[in-house]
N, C-alpha and C positions, 0 to 999 in steps of 0.2 A: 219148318212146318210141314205139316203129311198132305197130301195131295185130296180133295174133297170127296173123287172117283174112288168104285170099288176096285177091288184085287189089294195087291200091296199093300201086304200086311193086317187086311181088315179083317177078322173070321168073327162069326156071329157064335153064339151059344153050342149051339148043335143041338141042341133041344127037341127028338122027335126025328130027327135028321139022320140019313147015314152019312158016315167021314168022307168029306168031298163032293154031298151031291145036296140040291139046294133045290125043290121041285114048287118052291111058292113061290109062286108070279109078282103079288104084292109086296115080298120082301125087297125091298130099295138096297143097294148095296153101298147107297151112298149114307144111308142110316145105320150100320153097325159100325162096331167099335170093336177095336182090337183088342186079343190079350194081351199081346207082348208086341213091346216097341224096341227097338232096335237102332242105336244113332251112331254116329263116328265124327258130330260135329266140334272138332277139339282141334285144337292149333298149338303151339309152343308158352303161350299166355292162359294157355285153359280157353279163355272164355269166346276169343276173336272172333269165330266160326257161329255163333248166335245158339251156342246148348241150351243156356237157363231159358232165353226167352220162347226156345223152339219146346223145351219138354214141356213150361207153361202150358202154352198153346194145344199139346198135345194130350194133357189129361184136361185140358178145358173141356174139346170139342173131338176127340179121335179115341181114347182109351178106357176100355171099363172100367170098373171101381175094382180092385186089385191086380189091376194088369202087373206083370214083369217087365221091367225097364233095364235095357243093357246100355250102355251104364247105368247103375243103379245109386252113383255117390262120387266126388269126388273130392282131395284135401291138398291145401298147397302149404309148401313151407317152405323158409324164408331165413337167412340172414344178410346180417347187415356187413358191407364189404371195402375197405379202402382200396383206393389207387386212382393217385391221380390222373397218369395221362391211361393207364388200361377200364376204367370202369369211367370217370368222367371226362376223359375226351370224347365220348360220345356224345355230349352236348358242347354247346358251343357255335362256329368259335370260339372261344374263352376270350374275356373282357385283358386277361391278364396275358393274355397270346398276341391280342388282336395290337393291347399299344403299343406305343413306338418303343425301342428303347436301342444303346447302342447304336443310335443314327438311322434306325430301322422305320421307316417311313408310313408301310402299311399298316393298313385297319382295316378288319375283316368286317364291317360294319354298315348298315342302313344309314346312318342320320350322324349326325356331329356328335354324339352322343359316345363315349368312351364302350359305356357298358349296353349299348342296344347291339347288340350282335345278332349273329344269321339266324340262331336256332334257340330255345330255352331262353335263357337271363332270366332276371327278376324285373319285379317290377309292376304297378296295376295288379288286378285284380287279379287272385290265385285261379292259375288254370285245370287246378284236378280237382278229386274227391277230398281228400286229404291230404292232400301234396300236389307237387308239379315235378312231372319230368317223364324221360320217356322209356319207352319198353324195344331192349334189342334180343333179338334170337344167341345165345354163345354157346357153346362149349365149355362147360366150366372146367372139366379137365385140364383143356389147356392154358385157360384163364386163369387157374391156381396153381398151376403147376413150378410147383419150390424152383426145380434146375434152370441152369443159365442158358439163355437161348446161344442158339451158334453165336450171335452178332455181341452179345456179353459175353461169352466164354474166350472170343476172340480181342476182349479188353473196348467196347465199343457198350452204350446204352447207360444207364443212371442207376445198373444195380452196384452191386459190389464187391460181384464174383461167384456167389455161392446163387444166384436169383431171387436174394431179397431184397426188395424194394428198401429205398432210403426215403424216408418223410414222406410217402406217402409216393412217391415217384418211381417210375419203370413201368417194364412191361407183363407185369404178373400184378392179381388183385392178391389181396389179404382178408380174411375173415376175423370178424370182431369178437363173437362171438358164437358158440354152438348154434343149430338150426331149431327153429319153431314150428309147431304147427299153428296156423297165424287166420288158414278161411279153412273152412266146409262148408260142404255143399250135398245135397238128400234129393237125390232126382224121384225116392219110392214112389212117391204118393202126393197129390197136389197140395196138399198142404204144408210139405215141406221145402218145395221151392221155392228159392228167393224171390221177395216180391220185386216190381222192375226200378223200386226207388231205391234199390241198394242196401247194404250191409257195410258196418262199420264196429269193428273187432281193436281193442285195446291189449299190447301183453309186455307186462312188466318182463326187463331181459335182465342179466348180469353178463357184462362182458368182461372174456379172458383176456384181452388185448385191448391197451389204448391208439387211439387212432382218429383219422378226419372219415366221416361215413358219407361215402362217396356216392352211395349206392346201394340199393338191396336185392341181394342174387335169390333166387325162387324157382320153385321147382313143382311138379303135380303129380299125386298119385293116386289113382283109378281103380274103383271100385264095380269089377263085369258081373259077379254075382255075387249078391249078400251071403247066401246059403250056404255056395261052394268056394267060398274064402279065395274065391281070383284075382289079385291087385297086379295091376301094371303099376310100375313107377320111372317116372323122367330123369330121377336122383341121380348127381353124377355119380361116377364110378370111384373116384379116389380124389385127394385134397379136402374134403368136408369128412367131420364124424357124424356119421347118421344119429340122429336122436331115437330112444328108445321108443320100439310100439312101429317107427316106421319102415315101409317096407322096402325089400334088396331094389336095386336098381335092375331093371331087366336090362338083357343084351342088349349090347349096342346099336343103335340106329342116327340116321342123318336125317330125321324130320321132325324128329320130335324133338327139341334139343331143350336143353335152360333158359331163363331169363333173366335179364338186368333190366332193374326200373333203376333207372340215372337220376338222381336230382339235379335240377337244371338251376340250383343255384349258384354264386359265384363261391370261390374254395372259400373267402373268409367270411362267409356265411353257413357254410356247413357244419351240421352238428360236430361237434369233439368231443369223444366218447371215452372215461377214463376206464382205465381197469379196475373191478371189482364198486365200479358204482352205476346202477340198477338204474335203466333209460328206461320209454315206453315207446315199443314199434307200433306204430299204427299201421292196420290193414285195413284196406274196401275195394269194395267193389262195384258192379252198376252189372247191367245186363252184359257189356261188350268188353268190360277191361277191369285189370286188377292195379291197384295203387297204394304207395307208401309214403309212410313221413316217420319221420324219429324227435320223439320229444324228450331233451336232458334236464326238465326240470323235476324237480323235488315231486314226487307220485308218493299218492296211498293207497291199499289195497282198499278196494269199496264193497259192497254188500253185493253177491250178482244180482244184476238185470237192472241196477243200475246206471248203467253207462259208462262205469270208472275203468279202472285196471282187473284184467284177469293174472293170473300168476299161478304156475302149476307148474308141478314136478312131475307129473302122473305121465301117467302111456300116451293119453289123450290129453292136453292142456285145455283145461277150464280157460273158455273163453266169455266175455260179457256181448251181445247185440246192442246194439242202437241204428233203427232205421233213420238216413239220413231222410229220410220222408217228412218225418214229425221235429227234428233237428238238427242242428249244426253239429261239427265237433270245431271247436276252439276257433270260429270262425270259417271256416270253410264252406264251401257253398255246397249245396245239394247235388247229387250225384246225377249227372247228364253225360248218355250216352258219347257225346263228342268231346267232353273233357279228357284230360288227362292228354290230348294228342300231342305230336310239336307243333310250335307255330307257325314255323313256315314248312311247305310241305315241297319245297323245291330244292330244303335241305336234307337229305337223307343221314339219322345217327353216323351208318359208317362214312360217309362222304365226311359228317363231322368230323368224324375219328382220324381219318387224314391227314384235312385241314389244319387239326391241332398237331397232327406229328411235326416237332418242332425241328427232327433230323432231318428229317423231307423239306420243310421249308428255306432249311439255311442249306442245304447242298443245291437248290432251285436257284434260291438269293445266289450262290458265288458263281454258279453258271450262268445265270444269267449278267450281273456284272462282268464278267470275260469275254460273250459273245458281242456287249456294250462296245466295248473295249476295242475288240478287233472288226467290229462293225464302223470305228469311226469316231466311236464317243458320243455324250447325250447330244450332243448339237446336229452330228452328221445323219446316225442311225435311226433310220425304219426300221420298226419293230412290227409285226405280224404274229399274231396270236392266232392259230387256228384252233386253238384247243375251247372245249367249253369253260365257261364263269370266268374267265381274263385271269386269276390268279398269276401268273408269269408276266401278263401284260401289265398288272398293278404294281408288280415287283418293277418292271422295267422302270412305270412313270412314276412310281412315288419312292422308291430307292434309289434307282440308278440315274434319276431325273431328263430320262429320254421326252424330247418334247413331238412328237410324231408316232405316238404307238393308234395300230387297230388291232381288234378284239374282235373276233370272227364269231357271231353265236349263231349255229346253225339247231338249235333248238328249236322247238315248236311251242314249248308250254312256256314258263314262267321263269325261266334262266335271264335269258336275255337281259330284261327286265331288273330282276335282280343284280347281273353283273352290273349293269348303268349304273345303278343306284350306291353300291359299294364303292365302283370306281369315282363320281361325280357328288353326289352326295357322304359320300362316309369317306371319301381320301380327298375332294374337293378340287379333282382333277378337269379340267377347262374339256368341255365338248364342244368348241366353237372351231372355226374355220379358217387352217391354215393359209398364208401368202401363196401364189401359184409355183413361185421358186424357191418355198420356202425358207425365205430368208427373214419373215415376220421375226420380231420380238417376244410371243405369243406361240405358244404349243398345241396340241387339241389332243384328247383319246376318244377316236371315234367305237362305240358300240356298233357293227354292223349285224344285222338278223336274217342272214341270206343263208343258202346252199351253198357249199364251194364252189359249185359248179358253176355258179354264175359271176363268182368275182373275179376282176379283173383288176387291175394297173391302174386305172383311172379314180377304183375308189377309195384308192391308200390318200394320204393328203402329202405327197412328195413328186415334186416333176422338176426335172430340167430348167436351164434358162431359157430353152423354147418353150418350154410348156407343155413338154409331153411328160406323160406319167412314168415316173421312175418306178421300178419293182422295189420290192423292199427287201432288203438288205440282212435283217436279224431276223429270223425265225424262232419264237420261243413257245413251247407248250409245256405242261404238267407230265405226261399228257393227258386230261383227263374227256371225257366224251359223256353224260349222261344217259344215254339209251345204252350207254357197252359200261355203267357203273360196275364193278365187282369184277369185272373179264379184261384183268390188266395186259395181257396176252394180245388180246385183239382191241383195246386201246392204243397200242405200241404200234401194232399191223396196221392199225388205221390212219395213225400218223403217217408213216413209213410211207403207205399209199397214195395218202392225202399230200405230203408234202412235194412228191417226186411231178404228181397233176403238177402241182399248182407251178412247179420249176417248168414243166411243158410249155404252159401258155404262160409266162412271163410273169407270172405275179408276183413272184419270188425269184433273185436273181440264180442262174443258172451255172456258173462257173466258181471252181473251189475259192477264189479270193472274189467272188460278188456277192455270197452271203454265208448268214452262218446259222450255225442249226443249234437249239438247246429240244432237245435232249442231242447229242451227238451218233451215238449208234446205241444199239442194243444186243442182245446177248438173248438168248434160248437155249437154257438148260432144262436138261434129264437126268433123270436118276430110275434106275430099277429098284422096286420094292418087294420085299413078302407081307401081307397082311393076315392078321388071324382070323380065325372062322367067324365072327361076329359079324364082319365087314366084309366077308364073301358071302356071309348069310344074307349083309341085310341087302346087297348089291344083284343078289343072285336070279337065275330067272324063277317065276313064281308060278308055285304048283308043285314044283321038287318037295319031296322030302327032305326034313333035316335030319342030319346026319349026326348022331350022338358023338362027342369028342371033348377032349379037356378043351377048359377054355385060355385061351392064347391073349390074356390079357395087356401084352407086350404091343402086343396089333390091334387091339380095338378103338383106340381113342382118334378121334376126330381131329381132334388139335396134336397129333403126331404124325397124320400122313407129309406133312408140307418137313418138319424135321428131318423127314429119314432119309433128304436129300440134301443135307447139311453137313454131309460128313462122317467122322465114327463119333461125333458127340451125338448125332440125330437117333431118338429112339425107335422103337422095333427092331426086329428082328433083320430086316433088310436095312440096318443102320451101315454097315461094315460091309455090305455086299454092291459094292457101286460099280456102274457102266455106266459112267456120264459124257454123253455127248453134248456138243457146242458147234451154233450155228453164228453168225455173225449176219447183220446188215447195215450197210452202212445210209446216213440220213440224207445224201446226197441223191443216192439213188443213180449213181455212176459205178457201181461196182467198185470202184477200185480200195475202197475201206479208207478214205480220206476222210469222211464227214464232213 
């Protein structure tokens, strides 16, 4: 919303007036209205940043009657996308991850309950507009991208060599079907903006491709002046065929990127979409966010502005309105601001997206069974989790059946918390109090909510037959850190740091056969790159001119920088052009690269 004070942006009539000079005392300047408005409230969802509600406001009580609005329109389009662990391991846990299976003990889970996991599930009352599930930022580039990552092309991951997914599995999505235009949006004039009780848009699809639809990937294109035909678009650059009428994708940038709305249901509840028979995407929206649902039963085309199916070949696809204001669609509840979110907000999509890496899990599992191992065995070993949500430490007590693990949460918000609950309530792991010598019948996995800095030896649950507090023996982490989510680099460093304290003052034993480290040491690799002009445009300092040049489409995608340090399979131009240096440290924090 615009500020209630003059200046900014407000200019009156000019009526009588020379340009720039304003000589009536009685004119208020908090009483004119502007001609042109001007906004940049837009985020990777279109709407996060509060546009619709903010241009409302502002031909309510800020703009005259045909002011110019920059943006003046926008449209988003949308298809539907499989892959299981690439588009719906972002919600989750998964119920189908979380159970035991092959002796495997943990459960990523709140309550006794199989299917109550961290993040999404079903279950109770639908938490969207039209759906439930939730909205992550991607790169679709790289998230469609056919070729086999290094880690497949080296005979590793669930494709099948070429980087197509098998049954819906791997690390690349699939598209079901061509792209729609599914919402618009008319910033002109007040009466074309959506009212705040939302919009709900029906469109019969045919899809090229059978599949489980995991997901619907979505994208925004922008409307600066009606007049002078200026469209910005988010489109990605390759893997989708643009639908006719929509506009080129502009150069490449890193803030505006794609979006994936996940459904948070479990895979055999997910719509299954055959090839050549006609689904209906649903789209909506609310002031703050965009939402989908996919319905495969039997549709008919309706008369418009009835509510039914729209269905169009054309430039622009014939869409039908229905305010969720005045009704439902198929049950769903009326469109509120705070729907559509995850439910737990202590689990972040990619932190999901981890969680469910099911290679990361079982290389964590056999590490840490070995550090078990040479720790003593479940009887002997103390186990110490310094990392955040116990994840390693759950592995320790409910796989490896270590009876003395702690779980260090140096969190301030609602981790903690969380991890108890997982660990005591969802693996049903004893939080009571060990013997002094440990020699109870009886185990404990203490939660502790402190600073490193203040724990000590005494509040592990393992001492002596004198009764002095023994250090603990197996050190285990992910490693994962909450405040350092996404910045695996200095999760590693913080460990490394964290662990070497904690060997200082005793908490941890100190000599190579006193204890043992999971993760063992780490690796710090480089790679030199060339990138194309796109990505030294969008990186560059601001105010230069650009520089006319073919465009180096080799180098612009976002999901190929991390590639071109992969080898000579890694794309761009600096694919083949490597100086890779390596550092080592080891977990001991004695130099001598023992671990």
């Amino acid at each position: 919303p615009f500020p209630r004070s003059g200046g900014g942006g407000a200019v009156d009539d000019g009526e009588g007036e020379g340009e720039g000079e304003n000589n009536d005392d009685d004119d208020d300047a908090t009483t004119r209205k502007a001609d042109v408005c001007t906004s940049e409230l837009l985020e990777t969802s279109l709407l996060g940043e509060g546009v619709v509600p903010s241009m409302r406001d502002a031909w309510a009580r800020h703009l005259k009657d045909g002011a110019r609005v920059v943006p003046c329109g926008a449209r988003v389009y949308a298809v539907p996308v499989e892959g299981r662990e690439a588009v719906h391991g972002y919600r989750g846990p998964h119920a189908w991850r979380s159970a035991p299976s092959e002796g495997q003990g943990t459960k990523l889970r709140v309550s006794g309950d199989d299917r109550d996991v961290l993040l999404g599930g079903v279950g109770g009352e639908r938490g969207g507009m039209v759906g439930e599930g939730v909205r992550v930022p991607v790169h679709a580039e790289a998230l469609l991208d056919p070729r086999p990552s290094p880690l497949e092309a080296r005979g590793g991951g669930d494709g099948d060599g070429d980087g197509e997914a098998k049954d819906g599995a791997g690390a690349r999505a699939k598209p079901l079907a061509d792209p729609a235009l599914v919402l618009s949006f008319d910033f002109a004039s007040p009466s074309s903006v959506p009212p705040p009780s939302g919009r709900t848009f029906r469109h019969k699809i045919k899809p090229h491709t059978s599949g489980t639809a995991h997901g619907v990937l979505f994208w925004w294109e922008l409307d600066l002046h009606r007049d002078g035909g200026l469209t910005y678009s988010t489109a990605p650059r390759r893997g989708i065929r643009l639908p006719e009428g929509a506009a080129e994708p502009s150069p490449w940038q890193d803030h505006w990127l794609q979006c994936l709305y996940v459904f948070a249901a479990e895979e055999d509840e997910l719509p299954r979409i055959t090839e050549g028979e006609e689904f209906v995407l649903v789209a909506s929206h609310d002031d703050c966010s965009v939402a989908f649902d996919i319905r495969t039963e039997k549709v008919t085309t309706t008369k418009e502005g009835d509510g039914g199916v729209g269905e169009s070949k054309t430039k622009r696809p014939r869409t039908e309105e229905r305010s969720s204001s005045s009704s439902s669609v198929d049950g769903a509840a009326p469109s509120d601001p705070r729907l559509g979110a995850p439910r737990n907000s202590h689990v972040s999509p990619e932190r999901a997206l981890q969680l469910n890496d099911a290679r990361r899990t079982s290389l964590l599992r056999e590490a840490v069974r070995a550090a078990v191992r040479l720790g003593g065995g479940p009887d002997r070993a103390s186990v110490l989790d310094p990392s955040d949500f116990s994840l390693c430490a759950l592995l320790a007590a409910a796989d490896c059946g270590v009876r003395r693990v702690t779980s260090l949460e140096s969190s301030s918000g609602g981790l903690p918390h969380l991890s108890a609950a997982v660990a005591q309530w969802g693996n049903a792991l004893p939080p009571g109090e060990e013997d002094p010598g440990g020699g109870g019948d009886g185990g404990v996995f203490r939660v502790l909510n402190c600073r490193p800095e203040v724990l000590s030896a005494s509040h592990l649950p393992t001492s002596d037959m004198d009764g002095h507090p023994r250090p603990a023996n197996v050190t285990v982490a992910e490693p994962y850190y909450e405040v350092l989510e996404g910045w695996h680099l200095q999760e590693a460093l913080n460990y490394f740091h964290l662990l070497r304290a904690l060997k200082r003052r005793g908490v941890v034993g100190a000599g190579d056969d006193e204890a043992f480290s999971v993760p063992r040491r780490a690796r710090v690799m480089g790679c030199a790159v060339e990138l194309g002009a796109d990505f030294a445009r969008a990186y560059g300092r601001i105010g230069e001119e650009e520089e006319d040049g073919e465009d180096d489409d080799a180098g612009t995608r976002g999901g190929e920088r991390g590639r071109a340090g992969g080898g000579d399979e890694g794309g761009g131009e600096g694919g083949n052009k490597r100086n890779e240096t390596r550092g080592e440290e080891d977990a001991d924090g004695d130099g001598d690269g023992d671990g």
